[in-house]
N, C-alpha and C positions, 0 to 999 in steps of 0.2 A: 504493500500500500504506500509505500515511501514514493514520492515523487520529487523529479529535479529540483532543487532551489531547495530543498526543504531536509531541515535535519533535525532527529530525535534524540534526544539526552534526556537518561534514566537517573534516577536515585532511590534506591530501594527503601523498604520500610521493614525494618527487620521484625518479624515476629516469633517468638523466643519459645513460644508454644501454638504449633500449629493444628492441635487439635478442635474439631468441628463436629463432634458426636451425639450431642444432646441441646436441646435449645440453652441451656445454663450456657456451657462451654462455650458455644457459639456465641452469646453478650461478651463474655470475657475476652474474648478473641478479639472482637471491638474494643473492648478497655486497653488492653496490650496495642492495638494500631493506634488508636490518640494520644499515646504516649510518645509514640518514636514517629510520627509523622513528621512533626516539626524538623527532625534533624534530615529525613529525605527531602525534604523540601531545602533544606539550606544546601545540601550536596547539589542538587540538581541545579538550583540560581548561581552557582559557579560557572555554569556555560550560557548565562546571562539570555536566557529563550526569551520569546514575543512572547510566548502563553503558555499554560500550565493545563497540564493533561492529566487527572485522575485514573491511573489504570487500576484499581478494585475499584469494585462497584457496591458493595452489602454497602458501606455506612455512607453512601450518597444516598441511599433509599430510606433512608433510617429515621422514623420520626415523622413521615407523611411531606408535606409542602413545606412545613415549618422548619422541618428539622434539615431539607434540603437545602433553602434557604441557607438557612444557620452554617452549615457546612461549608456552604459556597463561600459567606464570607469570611471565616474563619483560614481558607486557604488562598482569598484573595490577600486578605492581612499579612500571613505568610509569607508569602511572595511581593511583597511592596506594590501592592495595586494591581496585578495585571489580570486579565482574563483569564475564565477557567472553564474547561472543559471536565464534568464530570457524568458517569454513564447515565445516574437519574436525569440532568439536563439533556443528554444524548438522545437518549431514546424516546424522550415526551417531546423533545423538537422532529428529532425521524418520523415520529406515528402522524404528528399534525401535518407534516409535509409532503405524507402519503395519504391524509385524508382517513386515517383509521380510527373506527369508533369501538368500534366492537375486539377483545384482543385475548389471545391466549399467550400463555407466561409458560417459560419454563426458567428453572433456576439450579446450581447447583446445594442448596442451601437444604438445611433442618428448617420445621416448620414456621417459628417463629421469622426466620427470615423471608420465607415465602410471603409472610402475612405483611412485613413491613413491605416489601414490591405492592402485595396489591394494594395499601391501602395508599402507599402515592401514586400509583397508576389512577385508581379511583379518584382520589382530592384532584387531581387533575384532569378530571372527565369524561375519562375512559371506563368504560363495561366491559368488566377482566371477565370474561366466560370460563374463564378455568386456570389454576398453577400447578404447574406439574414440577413438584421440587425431587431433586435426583439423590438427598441425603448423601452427601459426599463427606466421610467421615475424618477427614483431613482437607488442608491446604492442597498438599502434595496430591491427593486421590483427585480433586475436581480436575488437573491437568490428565490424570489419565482416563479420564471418559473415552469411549472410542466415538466413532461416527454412526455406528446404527443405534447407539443408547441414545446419542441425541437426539438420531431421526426419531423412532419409536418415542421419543417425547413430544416431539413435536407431534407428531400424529395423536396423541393422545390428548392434545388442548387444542386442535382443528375441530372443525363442524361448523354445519349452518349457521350463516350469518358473520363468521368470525372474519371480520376482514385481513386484519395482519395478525402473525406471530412474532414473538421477541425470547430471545434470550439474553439474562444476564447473568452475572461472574464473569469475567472477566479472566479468568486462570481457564475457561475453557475452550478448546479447542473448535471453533465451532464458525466461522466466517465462511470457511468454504463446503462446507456441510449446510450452512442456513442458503446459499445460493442455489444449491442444488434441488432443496425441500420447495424454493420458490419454483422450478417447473416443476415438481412435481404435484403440487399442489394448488399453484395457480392463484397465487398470491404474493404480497411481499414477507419474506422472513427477515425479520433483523436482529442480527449478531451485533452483539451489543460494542465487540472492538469496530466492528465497521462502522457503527453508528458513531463511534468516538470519533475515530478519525475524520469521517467525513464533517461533524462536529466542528473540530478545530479546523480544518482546511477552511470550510465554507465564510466561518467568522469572522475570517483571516482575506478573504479575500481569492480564495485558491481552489478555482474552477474544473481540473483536472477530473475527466472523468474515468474510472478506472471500470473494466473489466474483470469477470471471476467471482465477486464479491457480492454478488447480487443488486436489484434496481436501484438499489439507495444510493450508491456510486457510480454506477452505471446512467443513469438517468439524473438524478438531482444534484 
């Protein structure tokens, strides 16, 4: 998804216990990320970026509208004012730009996570028809999902009426797997890194249309 003119610089967020097992575990796994965020964000403003890119996605969902909010500016602060992309913004700007009302979720999360996706998908408009969470019992495990666990998720939050799917986590493999669900199902699927991306590009000015990755970059 890298395109000419344009460069990405990381700074990790270390988290010191990557267990995701139980809705409990899963809060605390949040309390450990607000901890050391601030110092991946100081690493990362060393290569002095035009904007700031969110790559996890649970604690941008966290808390409904208010709490996304709150998050946004806490990592605008962060970073000395500058823009930020993060996946709840991502994918609630993606859905209105594909005209989607009606949505199916899939996530890599324990239920409580699930609940916090739909209820800011909800505060924001959308009629979630179903989340299909994948209980991934680690950090480390949501990277090893394969491609037919995603698909068969996806198919599992499809049906009448459903205009787009989404996925989010972000540690999952899933951009060119959600392009491919889109023919086969005849609709848009959005992965939530490609919604990132196209996110920052678009904000930014940066029209590039990419292939592979489904209509969201392909078209918009």
């Amino acid at each position: 998804m890298l395109v000419p003119g344009v460069s990405w610089h990381s700074g990790r967020i270390l988290i010191r216990n990557p267990d995701l097992d139980s809705d409990e575990v899963f809060e605390r796994f949040l309390v450990d990320l607000r901890k050391e965020i601030g110092n991946a964000v100081d690493s990362v403003m060393t290569a002095h970026p035009d904007h700031v890119v969110m790559g996890m996605s649970s604690e941008t969902f966290w808390g409904g509208r208010a709490g996304a909010a709150k998050f946004e500016a806490l990592m605008i602060s962060l970073s000395g004012g500058l823009d930020i992309t993060t996946g709840a913004r991502a994918c609630n700007a993606a859905l209105r730009t594909l005209g989607a009302k009606k949505i199916g979720v899939i996530t890599p999360y324990q239920s409580v996570g699930d609940e916090q996706v739909r209820a800011y998908l909800t505060e924001e408009g959308f009629e979630v028809a179903g989340v299909h969470g994948l209980k991934c019992p680690t950090a480390k495990s949501i990277a090893e999902v394969g491609p037919e666990r995603l698909r068969e998720a996806f198919r599992a939050v499809n049906g009448p009426g459903v205009d787009a799917l989404v996925q989010v986590g972000t540690n999952l493999f899933c951009a060119r797997v959600a392009a491919e669900m889109e023919e086969e199902l005849g609709k848009p699927v959005i992965a939530i890194n490609t919604a990132t991306v196209w996110h920052a590009y678009r904000t930014h000015g940066i029209r590039d249309q990419l292939e592979g990755f489904g209509c969201l970059l392909e078209r918009h």
